[in-house]
C-alpha positions in Angstrom: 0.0 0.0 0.0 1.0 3.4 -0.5 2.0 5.9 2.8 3.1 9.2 3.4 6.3 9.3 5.5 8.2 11.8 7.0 12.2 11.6 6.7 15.1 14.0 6.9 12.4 17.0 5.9 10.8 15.2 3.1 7.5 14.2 2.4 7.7 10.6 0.8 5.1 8.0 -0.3 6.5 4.9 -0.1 5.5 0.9 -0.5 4.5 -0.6 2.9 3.2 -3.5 3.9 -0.5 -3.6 5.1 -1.5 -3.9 9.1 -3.5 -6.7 10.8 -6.9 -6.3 12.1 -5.4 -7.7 15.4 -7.7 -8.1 18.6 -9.8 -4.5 19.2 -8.5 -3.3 16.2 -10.5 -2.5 12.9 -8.7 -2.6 9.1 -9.8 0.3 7.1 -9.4 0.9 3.7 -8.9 4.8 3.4 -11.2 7.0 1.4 -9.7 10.2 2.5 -7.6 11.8 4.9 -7.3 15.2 6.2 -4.0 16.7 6.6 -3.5 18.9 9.9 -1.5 21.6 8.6 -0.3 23.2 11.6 1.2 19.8 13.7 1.9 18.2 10.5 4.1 21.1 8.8 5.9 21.4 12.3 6.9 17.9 11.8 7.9 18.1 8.6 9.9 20.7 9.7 11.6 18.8 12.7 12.7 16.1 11.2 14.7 18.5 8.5 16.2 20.1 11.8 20.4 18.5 11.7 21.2 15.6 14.4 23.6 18.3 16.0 20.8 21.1 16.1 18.4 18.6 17.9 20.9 17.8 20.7 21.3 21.2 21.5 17.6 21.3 21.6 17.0 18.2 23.8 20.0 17.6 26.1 18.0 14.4 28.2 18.0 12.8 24.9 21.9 13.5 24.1 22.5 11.7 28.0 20.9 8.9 27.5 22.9 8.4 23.7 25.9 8.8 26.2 24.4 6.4 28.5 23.9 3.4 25.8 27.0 4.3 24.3 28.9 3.2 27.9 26.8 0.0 28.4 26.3 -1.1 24.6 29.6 0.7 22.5 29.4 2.6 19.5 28.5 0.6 17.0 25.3 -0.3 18.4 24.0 2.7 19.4 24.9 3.8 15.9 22.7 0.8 14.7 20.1 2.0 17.0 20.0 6.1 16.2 20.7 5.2 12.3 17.9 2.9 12.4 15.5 5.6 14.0 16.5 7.8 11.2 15.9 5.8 8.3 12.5 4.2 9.8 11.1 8.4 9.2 7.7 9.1 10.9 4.4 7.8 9.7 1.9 11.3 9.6 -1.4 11.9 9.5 -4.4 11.4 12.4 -7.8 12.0 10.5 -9.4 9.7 8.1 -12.5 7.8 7.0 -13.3 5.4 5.0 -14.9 1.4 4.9 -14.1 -1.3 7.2 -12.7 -4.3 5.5 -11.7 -6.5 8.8 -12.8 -6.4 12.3 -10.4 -7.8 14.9 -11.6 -9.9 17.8 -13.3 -8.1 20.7 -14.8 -6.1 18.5 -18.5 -6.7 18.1 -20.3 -2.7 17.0 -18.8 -2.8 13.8 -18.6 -5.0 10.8 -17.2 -4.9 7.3 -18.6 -2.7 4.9 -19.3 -0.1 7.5 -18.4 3.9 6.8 -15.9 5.0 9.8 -14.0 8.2 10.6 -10.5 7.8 12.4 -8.6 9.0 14.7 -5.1 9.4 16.0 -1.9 10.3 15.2 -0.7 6.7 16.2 -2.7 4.9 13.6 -4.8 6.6 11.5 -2.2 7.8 8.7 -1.9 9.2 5.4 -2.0 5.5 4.1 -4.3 3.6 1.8 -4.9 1.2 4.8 -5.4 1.6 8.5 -5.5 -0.1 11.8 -7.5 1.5 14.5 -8.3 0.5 17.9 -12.0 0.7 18.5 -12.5 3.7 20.9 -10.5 5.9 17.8 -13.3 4.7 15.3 -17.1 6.1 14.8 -19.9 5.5 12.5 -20.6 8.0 9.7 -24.3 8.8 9.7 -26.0 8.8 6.4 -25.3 11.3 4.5 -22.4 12.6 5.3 -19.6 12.0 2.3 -16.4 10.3 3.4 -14.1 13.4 2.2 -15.9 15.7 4.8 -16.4 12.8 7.7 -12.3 12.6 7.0 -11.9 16.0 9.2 -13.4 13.9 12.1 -10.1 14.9 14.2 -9.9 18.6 13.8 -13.6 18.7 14.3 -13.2 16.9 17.7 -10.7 19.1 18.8 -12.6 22.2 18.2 -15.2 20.2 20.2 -13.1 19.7 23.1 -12.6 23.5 23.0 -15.8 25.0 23.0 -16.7 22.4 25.5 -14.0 23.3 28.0 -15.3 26.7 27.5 -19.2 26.2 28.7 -20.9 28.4 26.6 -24.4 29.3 27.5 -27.2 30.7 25.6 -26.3 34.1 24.8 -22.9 34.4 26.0 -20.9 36.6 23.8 -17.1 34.8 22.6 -14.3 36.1 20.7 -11.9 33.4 18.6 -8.9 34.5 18.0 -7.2 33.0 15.0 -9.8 31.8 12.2 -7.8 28.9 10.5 -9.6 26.1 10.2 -9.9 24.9 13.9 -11.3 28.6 14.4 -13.8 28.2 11.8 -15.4 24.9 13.1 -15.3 26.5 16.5 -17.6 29.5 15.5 -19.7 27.2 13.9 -20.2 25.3 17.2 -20.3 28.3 19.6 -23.6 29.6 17.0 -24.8 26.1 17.3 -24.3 26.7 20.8 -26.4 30.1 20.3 -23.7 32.5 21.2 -22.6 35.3 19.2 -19.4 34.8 18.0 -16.4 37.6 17.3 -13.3 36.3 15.5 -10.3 38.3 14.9 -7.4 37.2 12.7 -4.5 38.6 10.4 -5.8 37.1 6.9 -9.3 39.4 5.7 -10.1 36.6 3.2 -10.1 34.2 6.4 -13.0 36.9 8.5 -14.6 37.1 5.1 -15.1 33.3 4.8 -16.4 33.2 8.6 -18.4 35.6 8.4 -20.0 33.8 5.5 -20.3 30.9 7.7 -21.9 32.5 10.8 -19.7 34.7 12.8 -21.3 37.8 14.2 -18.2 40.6 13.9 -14.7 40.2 12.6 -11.7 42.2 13.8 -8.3 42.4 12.2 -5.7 41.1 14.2 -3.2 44.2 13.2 -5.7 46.5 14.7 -4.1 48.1 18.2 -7.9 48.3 19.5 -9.0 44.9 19.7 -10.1 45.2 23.3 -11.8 48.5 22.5 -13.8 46.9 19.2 -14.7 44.0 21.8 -16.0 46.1 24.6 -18.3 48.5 21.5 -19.9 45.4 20.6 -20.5 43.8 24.7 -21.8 46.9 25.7 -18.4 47.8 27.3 -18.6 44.6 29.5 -16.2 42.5 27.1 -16.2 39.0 26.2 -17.7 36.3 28.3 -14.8 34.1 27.0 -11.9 33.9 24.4 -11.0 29.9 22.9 -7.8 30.9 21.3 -7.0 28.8 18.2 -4.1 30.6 17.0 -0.5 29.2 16.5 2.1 31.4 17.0 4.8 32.3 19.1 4.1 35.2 20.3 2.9 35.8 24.3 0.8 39.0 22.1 -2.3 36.4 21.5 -2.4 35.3 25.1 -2.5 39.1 26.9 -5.1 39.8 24.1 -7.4 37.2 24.9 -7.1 38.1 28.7 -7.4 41.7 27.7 -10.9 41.4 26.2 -12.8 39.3 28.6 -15.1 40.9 30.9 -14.5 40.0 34.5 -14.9 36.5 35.8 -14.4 35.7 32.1 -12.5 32.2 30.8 -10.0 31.9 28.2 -9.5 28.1 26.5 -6.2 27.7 24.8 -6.5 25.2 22.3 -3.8 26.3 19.8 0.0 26.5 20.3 1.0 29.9 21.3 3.8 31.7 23.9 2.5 31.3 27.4 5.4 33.8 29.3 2.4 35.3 31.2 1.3 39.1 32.5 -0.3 38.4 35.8 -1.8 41.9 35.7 -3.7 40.9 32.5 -5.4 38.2 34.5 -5.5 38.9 38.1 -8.2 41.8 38.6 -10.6 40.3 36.6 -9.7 36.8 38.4 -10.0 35.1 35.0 -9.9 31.5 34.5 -7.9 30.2 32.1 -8.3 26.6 30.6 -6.4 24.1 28.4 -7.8 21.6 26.2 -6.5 18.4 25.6 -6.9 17.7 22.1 -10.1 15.6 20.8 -11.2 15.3 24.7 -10.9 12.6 27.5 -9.8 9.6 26.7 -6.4 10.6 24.6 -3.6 10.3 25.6 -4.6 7.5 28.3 -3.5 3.7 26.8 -6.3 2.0 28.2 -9.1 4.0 26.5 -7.4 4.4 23.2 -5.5 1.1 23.0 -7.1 -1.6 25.5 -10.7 -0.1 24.5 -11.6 0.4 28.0 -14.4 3.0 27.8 -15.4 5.4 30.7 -19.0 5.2 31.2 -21.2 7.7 30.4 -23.0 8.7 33.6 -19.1 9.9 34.6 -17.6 11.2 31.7 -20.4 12.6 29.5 -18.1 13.3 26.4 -15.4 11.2 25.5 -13.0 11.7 22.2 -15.0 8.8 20.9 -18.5 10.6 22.2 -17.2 14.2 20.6 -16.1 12.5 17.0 -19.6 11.1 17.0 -21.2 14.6 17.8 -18.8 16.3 15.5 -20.5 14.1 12.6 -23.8 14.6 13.2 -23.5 18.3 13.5 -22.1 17.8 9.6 -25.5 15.6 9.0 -27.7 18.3 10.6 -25.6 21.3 8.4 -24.8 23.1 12.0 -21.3 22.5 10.3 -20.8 23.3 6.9 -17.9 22.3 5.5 -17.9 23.1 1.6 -15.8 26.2 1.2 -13.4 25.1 4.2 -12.1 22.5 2.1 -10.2 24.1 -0.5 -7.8 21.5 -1.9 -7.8 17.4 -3.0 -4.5 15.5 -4.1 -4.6 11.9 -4.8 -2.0 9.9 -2.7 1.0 10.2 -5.3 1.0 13.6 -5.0 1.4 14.1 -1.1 4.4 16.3 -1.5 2.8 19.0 -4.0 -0.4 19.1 -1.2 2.5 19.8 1.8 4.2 22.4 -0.5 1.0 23.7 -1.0 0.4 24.7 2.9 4.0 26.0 3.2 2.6 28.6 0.1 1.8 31.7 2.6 0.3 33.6 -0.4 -2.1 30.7 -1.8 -2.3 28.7 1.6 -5.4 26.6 1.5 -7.2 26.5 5.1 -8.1 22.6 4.7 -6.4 20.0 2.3 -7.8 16.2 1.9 -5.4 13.6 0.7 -7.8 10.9 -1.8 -7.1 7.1 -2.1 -7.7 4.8 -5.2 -10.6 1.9 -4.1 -8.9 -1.4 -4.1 -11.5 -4.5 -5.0 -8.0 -6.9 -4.7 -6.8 -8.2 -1.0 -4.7 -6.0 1.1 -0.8 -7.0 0.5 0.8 -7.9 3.2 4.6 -8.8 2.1 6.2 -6.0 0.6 9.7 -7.1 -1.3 13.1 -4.9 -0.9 14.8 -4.3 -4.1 18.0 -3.5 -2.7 18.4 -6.7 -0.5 21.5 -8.5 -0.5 21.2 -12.2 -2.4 21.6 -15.0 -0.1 25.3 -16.8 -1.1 26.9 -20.2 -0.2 25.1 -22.6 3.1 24.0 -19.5 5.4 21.5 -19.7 7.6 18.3 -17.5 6.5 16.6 -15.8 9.5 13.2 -13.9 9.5 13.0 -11.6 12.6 9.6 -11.0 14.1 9.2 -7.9 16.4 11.3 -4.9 15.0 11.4 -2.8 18.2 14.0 -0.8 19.6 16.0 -4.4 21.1 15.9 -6.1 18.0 17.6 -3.4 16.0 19.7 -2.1 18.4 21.2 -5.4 19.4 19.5 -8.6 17.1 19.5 -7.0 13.7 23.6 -5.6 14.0 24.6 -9.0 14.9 23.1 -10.8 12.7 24.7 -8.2 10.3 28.0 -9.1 11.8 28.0 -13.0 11.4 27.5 -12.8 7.5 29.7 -16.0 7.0 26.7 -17.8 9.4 23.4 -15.5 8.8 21.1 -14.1 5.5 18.8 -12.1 7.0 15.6 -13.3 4.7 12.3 -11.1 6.4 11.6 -8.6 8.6 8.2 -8.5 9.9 6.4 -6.3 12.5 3.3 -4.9 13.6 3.5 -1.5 11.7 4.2 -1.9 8.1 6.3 0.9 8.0 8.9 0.3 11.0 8.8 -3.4 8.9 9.8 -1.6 5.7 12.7 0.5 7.7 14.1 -2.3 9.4 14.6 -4.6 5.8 15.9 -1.6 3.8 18.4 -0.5 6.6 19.7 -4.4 7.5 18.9 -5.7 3.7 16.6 -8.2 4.3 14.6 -9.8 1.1 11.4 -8.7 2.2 9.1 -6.6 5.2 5.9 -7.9 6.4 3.4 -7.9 8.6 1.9 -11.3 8.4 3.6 -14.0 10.9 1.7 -16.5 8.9 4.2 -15.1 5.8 7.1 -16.1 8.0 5.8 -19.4 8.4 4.4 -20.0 4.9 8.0 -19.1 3.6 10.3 -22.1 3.2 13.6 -20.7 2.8 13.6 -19.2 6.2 15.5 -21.8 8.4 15.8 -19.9 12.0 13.2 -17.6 13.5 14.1 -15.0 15.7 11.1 -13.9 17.7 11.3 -10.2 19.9 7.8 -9.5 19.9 6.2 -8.1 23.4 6.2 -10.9 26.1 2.2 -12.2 25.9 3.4 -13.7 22.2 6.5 -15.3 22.8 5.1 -18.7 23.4 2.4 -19.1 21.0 5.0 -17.7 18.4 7.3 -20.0 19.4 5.1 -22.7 19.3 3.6 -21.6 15.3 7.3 -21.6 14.0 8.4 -25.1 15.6 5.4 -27.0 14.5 6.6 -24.9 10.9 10.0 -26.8 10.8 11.5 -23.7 11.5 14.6 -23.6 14.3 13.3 -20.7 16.8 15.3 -18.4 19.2 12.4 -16.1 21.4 13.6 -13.8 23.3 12.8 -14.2 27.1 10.5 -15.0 29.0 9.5 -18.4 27.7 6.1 -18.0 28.8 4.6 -15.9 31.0 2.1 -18.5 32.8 3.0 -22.6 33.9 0.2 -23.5 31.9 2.1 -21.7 28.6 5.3 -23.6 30.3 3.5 -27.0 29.7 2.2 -26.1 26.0 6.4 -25.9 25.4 6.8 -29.0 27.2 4.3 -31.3 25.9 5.0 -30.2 22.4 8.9 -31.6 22.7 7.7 -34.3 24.7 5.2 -35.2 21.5 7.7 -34.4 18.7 10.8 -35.8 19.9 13.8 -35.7 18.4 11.8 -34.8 14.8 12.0 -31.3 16.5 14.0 -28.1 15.4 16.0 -26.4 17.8 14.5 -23.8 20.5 16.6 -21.3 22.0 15.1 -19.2 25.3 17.1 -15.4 24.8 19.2 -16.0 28.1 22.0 -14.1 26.6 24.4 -13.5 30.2 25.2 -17.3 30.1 26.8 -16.5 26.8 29.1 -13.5 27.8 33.0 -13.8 28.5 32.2 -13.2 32.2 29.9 -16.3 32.9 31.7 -18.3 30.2 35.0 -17.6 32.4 33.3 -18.2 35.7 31.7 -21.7 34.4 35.5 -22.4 33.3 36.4 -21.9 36.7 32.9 -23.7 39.1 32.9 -26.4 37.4 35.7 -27.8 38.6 34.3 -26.9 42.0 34.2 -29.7 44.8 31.6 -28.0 46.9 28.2 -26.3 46.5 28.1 -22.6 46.1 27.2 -19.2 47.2 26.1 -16.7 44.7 24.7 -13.2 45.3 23.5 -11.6 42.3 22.5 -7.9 42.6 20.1 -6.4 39.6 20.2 -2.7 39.9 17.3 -2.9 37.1 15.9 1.1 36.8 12.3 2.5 37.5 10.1 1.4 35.4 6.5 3.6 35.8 3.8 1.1 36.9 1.7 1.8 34.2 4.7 0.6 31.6 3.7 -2.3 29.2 6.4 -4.6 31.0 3.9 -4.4 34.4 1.1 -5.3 32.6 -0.5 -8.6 31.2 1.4 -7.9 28.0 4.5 -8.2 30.0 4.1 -10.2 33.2 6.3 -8.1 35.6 10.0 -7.5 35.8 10.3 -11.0 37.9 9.1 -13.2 35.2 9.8 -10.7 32.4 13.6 -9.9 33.4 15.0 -11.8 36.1 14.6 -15.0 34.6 17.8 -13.9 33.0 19.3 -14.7 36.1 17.7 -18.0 37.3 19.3 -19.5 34.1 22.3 -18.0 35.0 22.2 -19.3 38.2 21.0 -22.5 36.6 24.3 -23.1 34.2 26.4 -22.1 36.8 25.2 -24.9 39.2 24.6 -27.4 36.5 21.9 -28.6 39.0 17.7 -29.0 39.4 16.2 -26.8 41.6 15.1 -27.9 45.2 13.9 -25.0 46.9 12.2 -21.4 46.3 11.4 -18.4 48.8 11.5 -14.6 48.2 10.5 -11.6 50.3 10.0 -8.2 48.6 9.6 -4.6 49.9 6.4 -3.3 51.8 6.2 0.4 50.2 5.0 3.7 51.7 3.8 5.1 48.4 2.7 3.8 45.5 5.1 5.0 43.5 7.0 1.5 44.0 5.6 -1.6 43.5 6.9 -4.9 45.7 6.6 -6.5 42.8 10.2 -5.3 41.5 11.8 -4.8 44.4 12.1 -8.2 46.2 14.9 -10.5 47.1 14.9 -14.6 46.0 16.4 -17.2 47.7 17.0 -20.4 45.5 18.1 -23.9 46.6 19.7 -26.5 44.5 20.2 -30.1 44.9 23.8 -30.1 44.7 23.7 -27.7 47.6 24.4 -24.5 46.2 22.5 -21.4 47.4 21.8 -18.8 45.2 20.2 -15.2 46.3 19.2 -12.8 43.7 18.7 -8.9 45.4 16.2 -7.5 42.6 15.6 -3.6 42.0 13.8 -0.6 41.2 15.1 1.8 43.6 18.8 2.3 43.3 20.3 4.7 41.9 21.3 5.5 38.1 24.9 6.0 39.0 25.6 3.0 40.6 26.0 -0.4 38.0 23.3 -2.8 37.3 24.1 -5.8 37.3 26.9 -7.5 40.0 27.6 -11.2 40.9 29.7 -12.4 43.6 30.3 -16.4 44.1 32.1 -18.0 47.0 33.1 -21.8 46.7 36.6 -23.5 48.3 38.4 -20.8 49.3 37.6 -19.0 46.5 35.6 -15.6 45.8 34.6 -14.0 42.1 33.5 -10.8 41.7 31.7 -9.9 38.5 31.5 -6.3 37.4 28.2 -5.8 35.2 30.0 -7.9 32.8 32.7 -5.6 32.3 35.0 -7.3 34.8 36.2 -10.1 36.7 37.7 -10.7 39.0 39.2 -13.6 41.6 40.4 -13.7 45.0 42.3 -17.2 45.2 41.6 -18.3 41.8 43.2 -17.1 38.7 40.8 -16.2 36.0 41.2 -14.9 32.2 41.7 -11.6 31.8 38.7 -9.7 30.6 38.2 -5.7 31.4 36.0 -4.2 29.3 34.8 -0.8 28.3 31.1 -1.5 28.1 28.7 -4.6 29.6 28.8 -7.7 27.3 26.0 -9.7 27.9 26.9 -12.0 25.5 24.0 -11.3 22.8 26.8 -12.0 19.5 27.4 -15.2 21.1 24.0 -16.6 21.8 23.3 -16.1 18.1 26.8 -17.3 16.9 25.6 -20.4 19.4 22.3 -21.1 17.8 23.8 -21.0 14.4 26.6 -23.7 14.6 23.5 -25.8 16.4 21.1 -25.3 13.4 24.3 -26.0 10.9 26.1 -29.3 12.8 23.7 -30.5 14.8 24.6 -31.9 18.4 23.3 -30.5 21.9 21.0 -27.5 21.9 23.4 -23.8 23.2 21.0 -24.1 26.3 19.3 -28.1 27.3 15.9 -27.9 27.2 15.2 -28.7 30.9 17.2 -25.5 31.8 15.2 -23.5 29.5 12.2 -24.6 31.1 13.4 -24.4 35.0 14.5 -20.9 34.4 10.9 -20.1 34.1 10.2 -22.6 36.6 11.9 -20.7 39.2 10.3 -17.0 37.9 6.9 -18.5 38.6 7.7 -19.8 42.2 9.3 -16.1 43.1 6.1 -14.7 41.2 4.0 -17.0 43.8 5.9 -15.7 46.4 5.4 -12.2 45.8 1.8 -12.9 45.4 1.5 -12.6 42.0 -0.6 -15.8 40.1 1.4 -17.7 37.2 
């Protein structure tokens, strides 16, 4: 399908594969779209601005480059930034058009329906769209697609005038009559208040007053406040909603300057907010912001989960306000005709942007128009500048092209090109899909697993999607023939744990390979301390220390898609406790935090003790609460007479006991080698880089902590 992308301050259309209708989710095929020229052009414009320019501009950003750069190197952060680069931003959060598949959960809508979209996370420029239920309405009858496409900017003017509480009567002045100011008059005389709108452009007072608006005042005119208190009978305004963007704090003082006292001023454009407080604080004015297309964005469980508030305690959502919005364009309270003043087909994207940079010939709405499709949506989308596969390599699709797979998976795989061809890329988003294959050369990006599956010359699958789809994934590509390496956790639940289990237990050795991504027994520091233990002639004492960062509780890795840190992350370190020791586990107990706040959960800030029946003990001291400064992750291990002190696998070192030299500059974790492991497994044969049973009592042991700490797995 064709989508508008943002890169490097260009306006592209490029080939992407189409999205899934995945659970709460509807697939739309686009009609129209409506381009938001002020937050679009100011992205257009950011992404122009020079890598050196933007870390002046955002220093926080610049540290924490810094910060991956000391824990990962260069090369990989590189990977990372370059890869951010090249993806270039997907635009666009207003369209409508027909629903073509409904996801499961969803049960309001059905295929063929007429819908209006919204936001700027899914419904883009793009001949196809994925939207999550609560961002998608019904278009009455009626109303064309092309004008239900301006369902967004209709919703925000909504949540404007709403914040504002007109009455009957009330007199309000609009400052700044593009075209968010000219649906609000429309609403405030729905509304049945007279409305006074002042602007720089004539031809813009002209067209409102055409649509409604009482009086219009030039914006260049030093007696605004005076014009506003001729025509309130020298009261003033009873409120200002200012839609204006611009930097200036002039638009602000204005707006306080004409209300009458007890007045209200709603900001719902971008302007400078260095405030007067004389302008404000005699007339003990209210002053209001409104949050885009009303309650409900910006919270993940409305827009993504579909959780809706109910409507005896939130009256008007942003789903409740995009309805409204439509059928005040049924009714023609809001007439849309003359505001939309331009229509490009998809192809020509870039002339309709260079368009609304024109100052002189600046249109005040522009629609972007898609061609019907009666074939299916495409879903694999081929890269012409791949590199051909050569000689007995292994080809490798990767599933889940997030910031850990190209950051650490994609760059090694890149590095091992006598073992690896990198064969498909595929990912949720068509577009971060695309990215990823054209950056690391893969043959193709899609969004389809069943694509990866179908395809038989893809030998190893590599699978970093979030945690919730590790093991049916896993599972899919195995009972495919294809080898698998899933990133950790295994499972998130025992009953996921025995679907694993039963399905080797079934298969046999007709099986392909399956390797858990418990990358620190792979690094030079466990590898050197394994050289060393098992010679041991006496159990063990290990004390592990995970410094592991605050994480806010409402983060995906907290949630069901994650499973918690415990069983998300610190099974890392029950399988590193588990190679070390060589041994079953015997015994479980843990004990976490009782916080004061809530700003902490127990749940990540908890210390496990684990037995083993060769009689090692092994205590891992799990956290959210240290501090930045200090390292993350440190081991220390005492067995006869001897003590080794890992360094957050930088450095080790021995007290007793020789060991090999290894000082590093940054942590490796051993992610090159894992891979380089599976590889030689998938090309000779022999024992798996990590025995099943260890796999599987990594997890083991993350479940019994998880019991411990009260959690149910």
């Amino acid at each position: 399908m064709k989508q508008v992308l943002i890169r490097q301050g260009q306006v592209l259309v490029e080939d992407i594969p189409v999205p899934q209708a995945e659970p709460g989710r509807i697939l739309v095929r686009v009609d129209h779209s409506c381009i938001s020229a002020g937050t679009e052009l100011s992205g257009v414009r950011s992404s122009g601005v020079p890598l050196w320019k933007k870390a002046l501009q955002q220093p926080d950003k610049v540290k924490k480059v810094f910060q991956m750069v000391a824990s990962q190197g260069i090369s990989k952060t590189r990977s990372l930034v370059e890869g951010k680069l090249s993806v270039g931003n997907p635009t666009g959060y207003s369209a409508a058009g027909i629903v073509i598949e409904v996801g499961a959960g969803v049960d309001d809508l059905k295929v063929g329906d007429r819908v209006a979209c919204a936001g700027a996370q899914c419904s883009f420029h793009a001949e196809y769209i994925a939207v999550p239920r609560n961002l998608a309405v019904k278009i009455p009858d009626g109303v064309a697609l092309d004008k239900a496409s301006t369902v967004t900017l209709g919703s925000i003017a909504m949540q404007g005038v709403r914040r504002a509480k007109p009455t009957l009567g009330e007199v309000f002045v609009v400052i700044g009559l593009g075209i968010l100011g000219q649906l609000t008059v429309q609403m405030l005389k729905a509304n049945g208040c007279r409305a006074i709108g002042v602007d720089l452009d004539p031809n813009r007072i002209d067209l409102s007053l055409k649509l409604g608006l009482d009086f219009g005042i030039s914006s260049n005119d030093e007696s605004v406040a005076e014009q506003v208190d001729r025509l309130t009978d020298g009261f003033g305004a009873d409120g200002v909603i200012i839609t204006a963007a611009t930097p200036s704090d002039k638009v602000v003082a204005t707006a306080f300057n004409v209300c009458r006292k007890k007045g209200r001023v709603v900001l719902v454009g971008d302007v400078g907010l260095h405030l007067n407080r004389a302008d404000f604080y005699e007339k003990e004015l209210d002053f209001f912001i409104s949050s885009s297309y009303g309650p409900g964005r910006y919270d993940n469980n409305y827009e993504e989960k579909g959780l809706d508030y109910p409507i005896g305690y939130v009256r008007w959502t942003e789903n409740r306000n995009m309805g409204e919005y439509l059928r005040l364009v049924a009714e023609n309270k809001i007439r849309l005709e003359s505001l939309i003043q331009a229509v490009y087909p998809i192809d020509q994207a870039s002339e309709a942007y260079n368009r609304l940079k024109n100052i002189q010939d600046k249109p005040l709405m522009v629609l972007l128009s898609y061609p019907q499709h009666t074939t299916d949506p495409v879903r694999r989308v081929s890269n012409p500048s791949a590199i051909p596969s050569g000689g007995a390599k292994i080809r490798v699709a990767l599933v889940g092209a997030g910031g850990f797979a190209r950051g650490m998976h994609l760059p090694n795989i890149q590095a091992l090109p006598q073992l690896y061809h990198l064969r498909a890329i595929m990912s949720r988003t068509g577009h971060n899909a695309q990215a990823a294959a054209s950056q690391f050369a893969a043959e193709y990006a899609t969004t389809d697993f069943q694509e990866i599956l179908n395809d038989r010359d893809i030998d190893l699958v590599v699978i970093a999607t979030r945690h919730d789809l590790h093991t049916a994934m896993a599972l899919q590509a195995l009972q495919a023939g294809k080898h698998v390496l899933v990133e950790k956790p295994l499972a998130l639940n025992r009953q996921e744990l025995t679907l694993i289990t039963d399905y080797f237990a079934q298969a046999g050795g007709l099986a392909s390979s399956m390797t858990t991504g418990f990358n620190r027994r792979f690094s030079p520091c466990a590898r050197g301390v394994h050289e060393v233990v098992a010679k041991r002639g006496n159990p063990m004492v290990i004390n592990y220390s995970m410094n592991a960062g605050y994480l806010a509780l409402d983060h995906w890795v907290h949630t069901a898609e994650g499973g918690g840190r415990n069983v998300g992350e610190a099974c890392h370190i029950y399988d590193l406790f588990t190679y070390l020791t060589g041994s079953k586990l015997k015994t479980v107990t843990a004990h976490s935090i009782t916080p004061a706040t809530g700003y902490y959960s127990p749940r990540d800030n908890f210390v496990a003790t684990i037995t083993f029946e060769d009689g090692s003990v092994a205590t891992l001291t799990y956290t959210a609460m240290g501090s930045v400064a200090y390292p993350k992750e440190n081991m220390v291990i005492h067995c006869d007479g001897k003590t080794i002190v890992m360094d957050d696998y930088k450095k080790l070192s021995g007290y007793g006991v020789e060991l090999r030299a290894l000082n590093s500059r940054v942590s490796e974790k051993g992610q090159k080698e894992e891979i380089a492991a599976v590889a030689q497994v998938i090309k000779n044969g022999g024992e798996w880089p990590i025995p099943l049973w260890q796999q599987v009592q990594a997890m083991e042991i993350a479940f019994a902590v998880e019991a411990e700490l009260g959690g149910n797995c």
